[in-house]
Backbone as CSV, one residue per row, in Angstrom:
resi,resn,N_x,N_y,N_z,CA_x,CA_y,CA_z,C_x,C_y,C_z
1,UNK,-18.240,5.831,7.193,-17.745,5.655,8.553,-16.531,4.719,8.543
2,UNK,-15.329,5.369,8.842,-14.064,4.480,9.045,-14.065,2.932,9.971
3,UNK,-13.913,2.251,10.238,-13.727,1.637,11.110,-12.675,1.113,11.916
4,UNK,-12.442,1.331,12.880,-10.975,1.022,13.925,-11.138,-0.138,14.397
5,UNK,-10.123,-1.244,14.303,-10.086,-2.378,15.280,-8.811,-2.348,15.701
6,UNK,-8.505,-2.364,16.816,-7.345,-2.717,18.053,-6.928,-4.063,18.087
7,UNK,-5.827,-4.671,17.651,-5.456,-5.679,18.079,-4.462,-5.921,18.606
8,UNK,-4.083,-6.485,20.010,-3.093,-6.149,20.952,-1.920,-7.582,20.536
9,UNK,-0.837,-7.529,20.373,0.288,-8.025,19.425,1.365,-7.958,20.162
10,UNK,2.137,-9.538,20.112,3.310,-9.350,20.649,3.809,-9.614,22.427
11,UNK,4.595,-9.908,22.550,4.626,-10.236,24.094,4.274,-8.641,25.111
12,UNK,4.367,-7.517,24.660,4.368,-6.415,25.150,3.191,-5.474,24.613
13,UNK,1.886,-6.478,24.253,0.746,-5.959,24.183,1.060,-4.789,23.467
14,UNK,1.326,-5.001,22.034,1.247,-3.475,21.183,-0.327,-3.625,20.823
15,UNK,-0.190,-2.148,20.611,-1.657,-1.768,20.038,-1.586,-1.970,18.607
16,UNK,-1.920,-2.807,17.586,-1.862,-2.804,16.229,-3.399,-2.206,15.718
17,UNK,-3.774,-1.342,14.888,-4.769,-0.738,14.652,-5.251,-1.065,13.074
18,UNK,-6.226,-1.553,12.893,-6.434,-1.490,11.680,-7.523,-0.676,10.989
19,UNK,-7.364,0.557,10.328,-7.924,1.466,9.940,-8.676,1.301,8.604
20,UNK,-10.063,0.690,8.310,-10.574,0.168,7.328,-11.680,0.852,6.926
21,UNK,-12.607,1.122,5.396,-13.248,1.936,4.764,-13.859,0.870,3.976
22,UNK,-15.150,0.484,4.537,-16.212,-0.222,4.527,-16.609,-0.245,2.818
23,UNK,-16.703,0.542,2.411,-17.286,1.204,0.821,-16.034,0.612,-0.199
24,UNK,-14.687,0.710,0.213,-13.798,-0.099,-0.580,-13.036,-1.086,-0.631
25,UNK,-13.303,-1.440,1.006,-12.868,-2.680,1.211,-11.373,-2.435,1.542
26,UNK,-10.215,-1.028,1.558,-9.205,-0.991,1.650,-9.051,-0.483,2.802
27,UNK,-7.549,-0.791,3.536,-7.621,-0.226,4.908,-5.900,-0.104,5.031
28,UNK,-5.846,0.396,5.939,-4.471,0.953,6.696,-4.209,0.515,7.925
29,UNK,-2.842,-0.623,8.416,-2.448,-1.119,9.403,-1.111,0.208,9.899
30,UNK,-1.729,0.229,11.117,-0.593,0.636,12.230,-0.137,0.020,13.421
31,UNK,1.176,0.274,13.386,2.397,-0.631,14.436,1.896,-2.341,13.949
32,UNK,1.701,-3.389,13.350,1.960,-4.497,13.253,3.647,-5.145,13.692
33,UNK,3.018,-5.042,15.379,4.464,-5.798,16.022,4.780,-6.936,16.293
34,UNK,3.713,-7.604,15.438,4.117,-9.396,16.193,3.254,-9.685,15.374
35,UNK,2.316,-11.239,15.779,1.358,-11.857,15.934,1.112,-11.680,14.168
36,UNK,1.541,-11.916,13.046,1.549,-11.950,11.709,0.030,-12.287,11.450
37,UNK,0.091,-13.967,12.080,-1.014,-14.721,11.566,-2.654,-14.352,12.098
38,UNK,-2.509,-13.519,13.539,-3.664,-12.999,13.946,-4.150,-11.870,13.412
39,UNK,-3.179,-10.876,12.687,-3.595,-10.080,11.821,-4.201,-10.479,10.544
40,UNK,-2.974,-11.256,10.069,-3.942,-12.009,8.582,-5.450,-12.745,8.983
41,UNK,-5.337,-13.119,9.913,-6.728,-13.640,9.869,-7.662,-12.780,10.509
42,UNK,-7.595,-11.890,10.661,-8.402,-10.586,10.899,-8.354,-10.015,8.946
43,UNK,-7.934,-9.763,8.658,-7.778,-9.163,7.628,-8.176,-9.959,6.503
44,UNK,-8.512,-11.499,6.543,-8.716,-12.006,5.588,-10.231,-12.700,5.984
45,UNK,-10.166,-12.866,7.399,-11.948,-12.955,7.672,-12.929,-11.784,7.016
46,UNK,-12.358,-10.652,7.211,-12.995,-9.607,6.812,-12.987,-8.956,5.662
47,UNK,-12.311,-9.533,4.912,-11.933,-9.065,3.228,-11.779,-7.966,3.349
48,UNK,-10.492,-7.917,3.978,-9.815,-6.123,3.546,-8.924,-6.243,3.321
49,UNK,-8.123,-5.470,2.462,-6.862,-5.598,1.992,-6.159,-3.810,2.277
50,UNK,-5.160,-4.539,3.148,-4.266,-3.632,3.240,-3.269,-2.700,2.114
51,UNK,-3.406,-1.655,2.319,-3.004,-0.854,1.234,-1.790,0.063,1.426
52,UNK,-1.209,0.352,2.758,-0.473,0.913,3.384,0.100,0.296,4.768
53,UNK,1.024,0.330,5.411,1.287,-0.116,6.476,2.279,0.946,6.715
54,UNK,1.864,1.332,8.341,2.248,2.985,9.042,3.061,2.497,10.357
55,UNK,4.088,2.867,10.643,4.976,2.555,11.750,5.015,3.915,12.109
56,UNK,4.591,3.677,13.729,4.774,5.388,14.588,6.186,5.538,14.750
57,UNK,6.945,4.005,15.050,8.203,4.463,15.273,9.287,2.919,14.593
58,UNK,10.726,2.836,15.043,10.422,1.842,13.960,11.243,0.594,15.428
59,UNK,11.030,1.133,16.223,10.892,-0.233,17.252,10.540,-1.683,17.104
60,UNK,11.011,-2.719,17.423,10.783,-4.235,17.101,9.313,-4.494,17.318
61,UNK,9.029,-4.335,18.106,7.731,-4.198,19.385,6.503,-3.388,18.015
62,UNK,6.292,-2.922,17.371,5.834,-2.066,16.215,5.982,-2.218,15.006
63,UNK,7.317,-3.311,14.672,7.408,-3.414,13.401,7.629,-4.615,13.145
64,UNK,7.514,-5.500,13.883,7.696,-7.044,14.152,6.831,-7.881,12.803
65,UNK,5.862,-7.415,12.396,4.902,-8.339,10.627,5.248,-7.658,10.306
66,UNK,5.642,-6.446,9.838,5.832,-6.074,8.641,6.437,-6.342,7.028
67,UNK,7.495,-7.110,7.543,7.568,-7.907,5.986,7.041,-9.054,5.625
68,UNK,6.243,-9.500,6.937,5.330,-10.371,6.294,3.809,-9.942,5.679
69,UNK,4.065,-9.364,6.804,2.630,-8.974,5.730,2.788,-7.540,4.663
70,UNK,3.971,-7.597,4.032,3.993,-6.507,3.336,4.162,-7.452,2.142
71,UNK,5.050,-8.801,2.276,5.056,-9.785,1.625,3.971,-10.491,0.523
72,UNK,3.054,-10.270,1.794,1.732,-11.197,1.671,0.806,-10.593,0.490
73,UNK,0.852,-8.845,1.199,-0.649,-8.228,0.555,0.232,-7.234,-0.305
74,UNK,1.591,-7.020,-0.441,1.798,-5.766,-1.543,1.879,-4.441,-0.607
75,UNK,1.540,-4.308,0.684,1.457,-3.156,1.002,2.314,-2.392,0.868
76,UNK,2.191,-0.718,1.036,3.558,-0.030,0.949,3.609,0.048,2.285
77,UNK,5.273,0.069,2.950,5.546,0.635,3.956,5.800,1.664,4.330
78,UNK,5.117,2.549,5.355,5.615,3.717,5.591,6.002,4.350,6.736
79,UNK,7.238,5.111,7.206,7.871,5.680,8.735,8.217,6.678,8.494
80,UNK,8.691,7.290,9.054,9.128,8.911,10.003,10.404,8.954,9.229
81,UNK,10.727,10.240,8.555,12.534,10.222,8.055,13.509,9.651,9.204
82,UNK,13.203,9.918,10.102,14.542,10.269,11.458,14.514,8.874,11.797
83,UNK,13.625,7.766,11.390,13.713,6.690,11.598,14.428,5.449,10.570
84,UNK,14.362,6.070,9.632,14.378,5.191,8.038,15.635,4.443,8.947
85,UNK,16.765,5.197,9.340,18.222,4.255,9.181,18.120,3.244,10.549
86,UNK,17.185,3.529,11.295,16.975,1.975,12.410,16.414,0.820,12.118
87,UNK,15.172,1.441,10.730,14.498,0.028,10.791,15.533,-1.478,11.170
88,UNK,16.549,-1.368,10.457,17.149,-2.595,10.665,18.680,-2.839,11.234
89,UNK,18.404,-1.741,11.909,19.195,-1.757,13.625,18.378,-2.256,14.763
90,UNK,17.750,-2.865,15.209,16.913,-3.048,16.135,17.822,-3.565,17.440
91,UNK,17.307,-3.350,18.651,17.761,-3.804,19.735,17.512,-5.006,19.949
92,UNK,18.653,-5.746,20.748,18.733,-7.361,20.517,17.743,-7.707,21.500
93,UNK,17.962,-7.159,22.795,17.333,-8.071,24.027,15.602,-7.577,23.704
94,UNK,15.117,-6.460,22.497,13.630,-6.335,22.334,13.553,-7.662,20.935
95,UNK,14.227,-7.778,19.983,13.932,-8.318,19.066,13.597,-9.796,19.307
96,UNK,14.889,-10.369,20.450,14.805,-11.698,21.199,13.708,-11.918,21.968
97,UNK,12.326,-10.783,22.319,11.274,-11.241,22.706,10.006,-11.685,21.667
98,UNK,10.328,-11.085,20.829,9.481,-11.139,19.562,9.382,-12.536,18.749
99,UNK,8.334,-13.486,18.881,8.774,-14.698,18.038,8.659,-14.259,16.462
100,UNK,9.775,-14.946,15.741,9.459,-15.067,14.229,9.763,-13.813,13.720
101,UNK,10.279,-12.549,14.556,10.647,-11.716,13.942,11.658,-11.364,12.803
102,UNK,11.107,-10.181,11.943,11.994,-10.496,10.897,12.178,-8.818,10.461
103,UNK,13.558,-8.565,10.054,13.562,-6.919,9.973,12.839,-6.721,8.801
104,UNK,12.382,-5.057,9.009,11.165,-4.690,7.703,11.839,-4.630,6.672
105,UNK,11.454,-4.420,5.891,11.329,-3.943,4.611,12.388,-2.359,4.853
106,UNK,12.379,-1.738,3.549,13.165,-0.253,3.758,11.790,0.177,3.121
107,UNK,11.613,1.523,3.338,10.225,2.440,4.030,10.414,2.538,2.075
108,UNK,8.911,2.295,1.499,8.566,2.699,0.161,8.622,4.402,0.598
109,UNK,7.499,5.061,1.671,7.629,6.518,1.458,8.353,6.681,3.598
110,UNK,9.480,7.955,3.233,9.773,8.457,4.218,8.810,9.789,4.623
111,UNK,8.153,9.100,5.723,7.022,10.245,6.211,7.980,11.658,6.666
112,UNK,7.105,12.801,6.579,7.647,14.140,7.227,6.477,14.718,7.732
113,UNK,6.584,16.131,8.676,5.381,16.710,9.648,4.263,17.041,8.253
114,UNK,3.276,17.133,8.580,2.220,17.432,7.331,1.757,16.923,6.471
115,UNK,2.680,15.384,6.001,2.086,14.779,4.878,0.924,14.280,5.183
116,UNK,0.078,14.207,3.925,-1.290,14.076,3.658,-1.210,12.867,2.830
117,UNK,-2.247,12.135,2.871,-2.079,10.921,1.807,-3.823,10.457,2.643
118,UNK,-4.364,9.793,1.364,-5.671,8.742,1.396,-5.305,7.728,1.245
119,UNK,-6.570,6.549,2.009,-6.246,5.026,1.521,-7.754,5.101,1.796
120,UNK,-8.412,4.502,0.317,-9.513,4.594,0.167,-10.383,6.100,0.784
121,UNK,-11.174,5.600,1.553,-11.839,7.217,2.214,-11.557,7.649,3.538
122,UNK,-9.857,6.919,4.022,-9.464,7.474,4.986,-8.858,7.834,4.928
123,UNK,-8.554,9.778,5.395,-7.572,10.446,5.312,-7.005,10.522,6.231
124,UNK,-5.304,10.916,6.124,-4.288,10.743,7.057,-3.335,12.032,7.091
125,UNK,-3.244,12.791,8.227,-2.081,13.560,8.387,-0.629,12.949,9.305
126,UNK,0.599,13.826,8.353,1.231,12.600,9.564,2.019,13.551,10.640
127,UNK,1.855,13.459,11.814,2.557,14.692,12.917,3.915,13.963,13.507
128,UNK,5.151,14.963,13.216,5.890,14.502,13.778,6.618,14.926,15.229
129,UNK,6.749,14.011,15.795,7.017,13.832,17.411,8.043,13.262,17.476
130,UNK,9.017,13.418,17.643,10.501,13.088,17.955,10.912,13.077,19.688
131,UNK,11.047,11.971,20.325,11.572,12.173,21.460,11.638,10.914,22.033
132,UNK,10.728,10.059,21.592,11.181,8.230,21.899,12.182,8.077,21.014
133,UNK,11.840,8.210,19.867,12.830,8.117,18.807,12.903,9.062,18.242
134,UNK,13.765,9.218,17.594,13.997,10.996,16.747,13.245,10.927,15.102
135,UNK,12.576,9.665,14.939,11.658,9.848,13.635,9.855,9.195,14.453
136,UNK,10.178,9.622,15.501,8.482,9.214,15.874,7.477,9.633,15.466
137,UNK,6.376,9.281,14.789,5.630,9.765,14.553,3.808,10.062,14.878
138,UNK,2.949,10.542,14.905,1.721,10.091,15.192,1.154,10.550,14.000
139,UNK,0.066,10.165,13.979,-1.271,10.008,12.794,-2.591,10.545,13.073
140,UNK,-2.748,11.617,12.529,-4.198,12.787,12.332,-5.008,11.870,11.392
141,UNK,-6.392,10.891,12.104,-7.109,10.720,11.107,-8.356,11.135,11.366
142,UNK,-9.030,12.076,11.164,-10.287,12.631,11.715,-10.093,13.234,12.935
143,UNK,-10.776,12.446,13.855,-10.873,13.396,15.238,-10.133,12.104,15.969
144,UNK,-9.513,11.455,15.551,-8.699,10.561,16.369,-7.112,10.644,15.823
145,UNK,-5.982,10.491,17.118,-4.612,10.595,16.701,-3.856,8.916,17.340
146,UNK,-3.469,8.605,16.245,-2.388,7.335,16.447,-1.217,7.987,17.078
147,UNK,-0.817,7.572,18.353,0.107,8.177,19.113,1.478,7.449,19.248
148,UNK,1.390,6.198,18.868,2.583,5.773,19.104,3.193,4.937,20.336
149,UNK,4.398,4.937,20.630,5.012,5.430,22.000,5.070,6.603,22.448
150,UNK,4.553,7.943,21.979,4.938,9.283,22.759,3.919,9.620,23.642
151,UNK,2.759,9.504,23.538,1.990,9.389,24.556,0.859,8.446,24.690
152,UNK,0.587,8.011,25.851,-0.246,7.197,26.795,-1.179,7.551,27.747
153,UNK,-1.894,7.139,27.916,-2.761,7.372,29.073,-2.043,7.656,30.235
154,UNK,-2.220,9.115,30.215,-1.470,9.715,31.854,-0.360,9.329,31.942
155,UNK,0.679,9.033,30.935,2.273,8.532,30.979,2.683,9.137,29.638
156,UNK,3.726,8.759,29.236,4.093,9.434,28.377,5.697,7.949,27.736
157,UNK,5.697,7.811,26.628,7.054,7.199,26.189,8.194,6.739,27.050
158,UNK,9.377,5.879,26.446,10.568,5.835,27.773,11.185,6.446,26.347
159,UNK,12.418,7.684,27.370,13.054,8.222,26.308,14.690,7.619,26.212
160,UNK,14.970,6.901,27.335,16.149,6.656,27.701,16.698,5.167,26.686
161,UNK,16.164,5.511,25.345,16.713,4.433,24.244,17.669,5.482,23.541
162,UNK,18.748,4.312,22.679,19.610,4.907,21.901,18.674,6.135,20.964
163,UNK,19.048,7.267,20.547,18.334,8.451,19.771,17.080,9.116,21.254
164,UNK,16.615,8.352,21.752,15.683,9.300,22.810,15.920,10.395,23.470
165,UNK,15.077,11.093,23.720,15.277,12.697,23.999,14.494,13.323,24.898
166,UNK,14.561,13.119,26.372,13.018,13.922,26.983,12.915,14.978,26.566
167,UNK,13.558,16.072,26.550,13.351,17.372,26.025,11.990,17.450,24.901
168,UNK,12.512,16.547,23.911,12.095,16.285,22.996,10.955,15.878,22.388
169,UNK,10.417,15.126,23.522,9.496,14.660,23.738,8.025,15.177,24.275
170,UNK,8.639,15.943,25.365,8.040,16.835,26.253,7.356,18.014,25.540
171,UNK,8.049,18.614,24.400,7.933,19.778,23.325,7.342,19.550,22.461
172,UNK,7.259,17.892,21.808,6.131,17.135,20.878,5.238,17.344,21.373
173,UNK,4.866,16.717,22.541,3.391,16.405,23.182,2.869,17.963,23.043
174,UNK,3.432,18.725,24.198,2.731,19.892,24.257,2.541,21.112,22.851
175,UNK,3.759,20.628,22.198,3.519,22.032,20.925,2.634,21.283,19.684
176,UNK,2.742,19.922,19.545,2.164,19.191,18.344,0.578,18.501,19.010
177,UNK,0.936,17.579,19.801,-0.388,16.769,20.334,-1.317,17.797,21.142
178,UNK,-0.767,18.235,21.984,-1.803,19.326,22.925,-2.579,20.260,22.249
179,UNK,-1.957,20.695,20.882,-2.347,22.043,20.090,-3.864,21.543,19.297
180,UNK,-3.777,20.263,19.031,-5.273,19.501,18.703,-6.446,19.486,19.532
181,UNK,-8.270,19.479,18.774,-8.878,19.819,20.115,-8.893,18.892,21.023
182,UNK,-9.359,19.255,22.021,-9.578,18.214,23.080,-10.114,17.411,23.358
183,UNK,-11.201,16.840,22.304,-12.113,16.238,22.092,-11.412,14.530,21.408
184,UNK,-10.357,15.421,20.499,-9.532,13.990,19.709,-8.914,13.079,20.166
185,UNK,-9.988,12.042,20.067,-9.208,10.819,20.928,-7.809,10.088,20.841
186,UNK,-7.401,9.908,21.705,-5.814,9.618,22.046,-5.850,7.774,21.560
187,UNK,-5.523,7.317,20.427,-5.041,6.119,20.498,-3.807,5.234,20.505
188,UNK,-3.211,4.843,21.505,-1.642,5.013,22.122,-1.001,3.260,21.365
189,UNK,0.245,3.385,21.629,0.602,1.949,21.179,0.823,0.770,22.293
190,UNK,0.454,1.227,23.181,-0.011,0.386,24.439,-0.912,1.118,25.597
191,UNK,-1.778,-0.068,26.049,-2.738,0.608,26.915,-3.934,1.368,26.501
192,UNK,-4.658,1.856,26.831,-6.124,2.107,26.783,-6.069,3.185,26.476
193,UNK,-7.437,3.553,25.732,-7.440,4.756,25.069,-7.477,6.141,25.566
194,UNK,-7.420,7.877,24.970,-7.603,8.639,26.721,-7.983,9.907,25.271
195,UNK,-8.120,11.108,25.563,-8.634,12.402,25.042,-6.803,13.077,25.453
196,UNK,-7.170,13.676,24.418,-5.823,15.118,24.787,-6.215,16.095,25.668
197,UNK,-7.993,16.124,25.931,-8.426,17.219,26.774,-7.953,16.395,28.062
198,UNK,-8.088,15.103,28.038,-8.017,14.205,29.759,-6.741,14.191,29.761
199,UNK,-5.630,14.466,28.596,-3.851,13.947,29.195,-3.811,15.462,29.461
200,UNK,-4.422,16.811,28.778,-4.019,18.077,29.331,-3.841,17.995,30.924
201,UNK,-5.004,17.563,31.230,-5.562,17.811,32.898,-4.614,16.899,33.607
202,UNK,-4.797,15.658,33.124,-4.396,14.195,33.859,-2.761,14.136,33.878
203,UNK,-2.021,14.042,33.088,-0.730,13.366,32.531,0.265,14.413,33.391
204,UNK,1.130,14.053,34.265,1.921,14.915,35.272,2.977,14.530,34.848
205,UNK,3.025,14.012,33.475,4.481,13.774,32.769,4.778,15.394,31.828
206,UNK,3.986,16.208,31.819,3.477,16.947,30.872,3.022,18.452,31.476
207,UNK,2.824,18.407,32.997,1.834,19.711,33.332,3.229,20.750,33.255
């Protein structure tokens, strides 16, 4: 049994997720946007060691620890191709909210639609969604999807950043996220959790 913990990071409440496998003690962080030391001490109360670190997109707000704690534990970093050349372009007036921020690392692997990869006994598909950013990505792990910024509970991403695309966005959700069953829970990079069957019905960003 995988285990998920949510830890909300950063002045803009990111969702940081830590995806851990009880039997090896190894686990997988997603969006680490802030808050370094509350992660490490999640991660080191619990003796897990990070083995990967997954950016949905490569926003400040999402990628804010990452070289620290890529520093710390060895992890590899990993993002979306369409993103690789922002990591360390970031926007000033988001980065200036972020304390202690520091630009990442350059991506050990450039994710694409389909890749497959394990960390310990959690498997990962990676789906790509382009329309917050043009390397956005979300994460197939079981019957749950790491969503990112592209969708939210009954909302959906802001597309109106440098590279954003409603079109784009709009065509992710429904041809990539919607096409999953409905049952697979929606875990977003802000805000509370929701089903793809409840954003089918619910989300009027989308009908």
């Amino acid at each position: 049994m995988i285990n998920i913990q949510v830890l909300q990071v950063g002045p803009l409440s990111t969702n940081c997720y830590v995806l851990s496998d009880p039997e090896t003690n190894q686990c997988l962080i997603i969006d680490p946007g802030g808050d370094a030391e509350c992660i490490q001490d999640y991660l080191d109360t619990h003796g897990i060691n990070p083995q990967v670190i997954l950016a949905t997109h490569s926003h400040a707000d999402h990628t804010g620890a990452v070289k620290i704690l890529v520093e710390r534990y060895g992890s590899q970093f990993m993002i979306g191709l369409g993103d690789v050349g922002s990591v360390n372009r970031q926007m000033d007036w988001l980065v200036s909210m972020i304390d202690g921020f520091q630009d990442p690392p350059q991506p050990d692997k450039k994710l694409e639609h389909r890749d497959k990869f394990d960390v310990g006994g959690i498997s990962v598909e990676v789906l790509s969604t382009p329309g917050h950013t043009p390397g956005s990505s979300c994460f197939l792990v079981g019957d749950n999807v790491f969503t990112g910024d592209t969708l939210f509970r009954e909302s959906i991403g802001r597309f109106d950043f440098p590279g954003g695309s409603e079109a784009q966005e709009i065509e992710s959700i429904k041809n990539i996220l919607f096409a999953l069953d409905d049952e697979t829970v929606v875990f977003p990079g802000h805000g509370p959790s929701t089903s793809i069957g409840h954003e089918k019905l619910a989300n009027s960003f989308v009908r």
